[in-house]
C-alpha positions as CSV (number, residue, x, y, z in Angstrom):
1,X,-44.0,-17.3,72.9
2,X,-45.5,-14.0,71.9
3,X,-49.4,-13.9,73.1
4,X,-52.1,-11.6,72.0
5,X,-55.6,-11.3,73.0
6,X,-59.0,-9.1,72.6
7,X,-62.4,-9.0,73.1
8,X,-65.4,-9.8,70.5
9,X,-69.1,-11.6,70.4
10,X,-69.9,-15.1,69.4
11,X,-72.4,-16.4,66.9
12,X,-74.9,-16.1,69.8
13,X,-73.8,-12.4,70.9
14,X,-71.8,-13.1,74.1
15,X,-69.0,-11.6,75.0
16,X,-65.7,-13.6,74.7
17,X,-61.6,-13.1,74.9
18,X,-59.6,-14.3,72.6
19,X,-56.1,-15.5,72.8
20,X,-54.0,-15.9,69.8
21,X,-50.5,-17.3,70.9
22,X,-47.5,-17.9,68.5
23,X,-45.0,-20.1,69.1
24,X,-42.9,-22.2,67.0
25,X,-44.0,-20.6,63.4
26,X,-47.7,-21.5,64.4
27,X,-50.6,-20.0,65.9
28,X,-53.3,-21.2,68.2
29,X,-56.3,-19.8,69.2
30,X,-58.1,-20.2,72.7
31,X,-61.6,-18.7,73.3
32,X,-63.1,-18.4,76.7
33,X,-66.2,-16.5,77.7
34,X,-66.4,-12.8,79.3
35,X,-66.8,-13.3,83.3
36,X,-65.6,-11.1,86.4
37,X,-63.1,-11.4,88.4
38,X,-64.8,-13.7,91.1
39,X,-65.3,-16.3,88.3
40,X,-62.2,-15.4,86.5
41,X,-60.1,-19.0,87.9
42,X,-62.5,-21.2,87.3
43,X,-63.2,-20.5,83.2
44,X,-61.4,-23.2,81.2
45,X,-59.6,-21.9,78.2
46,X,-61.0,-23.5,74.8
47,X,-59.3,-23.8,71.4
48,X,-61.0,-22.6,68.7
49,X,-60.6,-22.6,65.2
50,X,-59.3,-19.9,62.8
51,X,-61.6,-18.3,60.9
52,X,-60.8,-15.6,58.0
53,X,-62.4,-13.3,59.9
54,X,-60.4,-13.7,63.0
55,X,-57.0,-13.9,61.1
56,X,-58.2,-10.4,59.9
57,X,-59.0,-9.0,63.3
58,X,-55.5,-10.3,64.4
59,X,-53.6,-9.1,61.8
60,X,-55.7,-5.5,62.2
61,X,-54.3,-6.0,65.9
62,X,-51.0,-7.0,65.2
63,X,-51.0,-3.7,62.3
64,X,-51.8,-1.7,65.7
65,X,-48.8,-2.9,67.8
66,X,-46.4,-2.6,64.7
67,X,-46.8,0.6,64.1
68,X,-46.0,1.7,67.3
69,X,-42.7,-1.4,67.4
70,X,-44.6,-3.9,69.6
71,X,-44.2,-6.5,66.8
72,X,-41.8,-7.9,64.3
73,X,-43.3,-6.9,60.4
74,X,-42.6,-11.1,59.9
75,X,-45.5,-11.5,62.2
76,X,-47.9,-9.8,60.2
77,X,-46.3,-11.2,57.0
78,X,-47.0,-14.4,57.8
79,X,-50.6,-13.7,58.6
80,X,-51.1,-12.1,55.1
81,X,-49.5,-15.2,53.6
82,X,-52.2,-17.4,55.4
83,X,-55.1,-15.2,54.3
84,X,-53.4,-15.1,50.7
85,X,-53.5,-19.1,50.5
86,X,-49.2,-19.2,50.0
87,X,-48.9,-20.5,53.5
88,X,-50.7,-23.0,56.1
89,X,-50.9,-22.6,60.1
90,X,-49.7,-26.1,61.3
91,X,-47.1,-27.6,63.6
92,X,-43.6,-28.0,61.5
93,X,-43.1,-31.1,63.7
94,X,-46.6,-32.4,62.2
95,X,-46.3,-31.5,59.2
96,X,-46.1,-33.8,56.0
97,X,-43.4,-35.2,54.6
């Protein structure tokens, strides 16, 4: 599992972290809100959902780590597939058959 995470704003301007983990050929997203240390245990991960702006800040992010060999070019591949409608971000063990 490969895991990947940054800082941004909500809809309502407050600061939150992202974590994008891929495992499996899929991604999921988890959000949770900006907090200090003290309060850093008791924050609850939540999923979120992809939206086409955040598969464009994490394939700008992944672009970052690949140039300096951080990342395989398949990850970023397969983000520009998603974003270019040729592929879908679901579970292959959920998928239809």
């Amino acid at each position: 599992m490969e895991s990947f995470s940054w800082k941004d704003k909500d809809a309502d301007g407050n600061k939150v972290v992202y974590e994008a983990r891929h495992f499996g050929g899929w991604w999921q997203l988890t959000c949770t809100p900006k907090v200090g240390r003290a309060m850093k245990d008791e924050v609850e991960p939540e999923p979120a959902e992809f939206t086409e702006e955040i598969w464009q800040t994490l394939r700008e992010l992944l672009w970052r780590k690949y140039q300096r060999r951080r990342v395989s070019w398949s990850l970023i591949e397969h983000i520009d597939d998603i974003l270019a409608g040729k592929a879908t971000n679901e579970r292959r063990d959920q998928r239809k058959k």
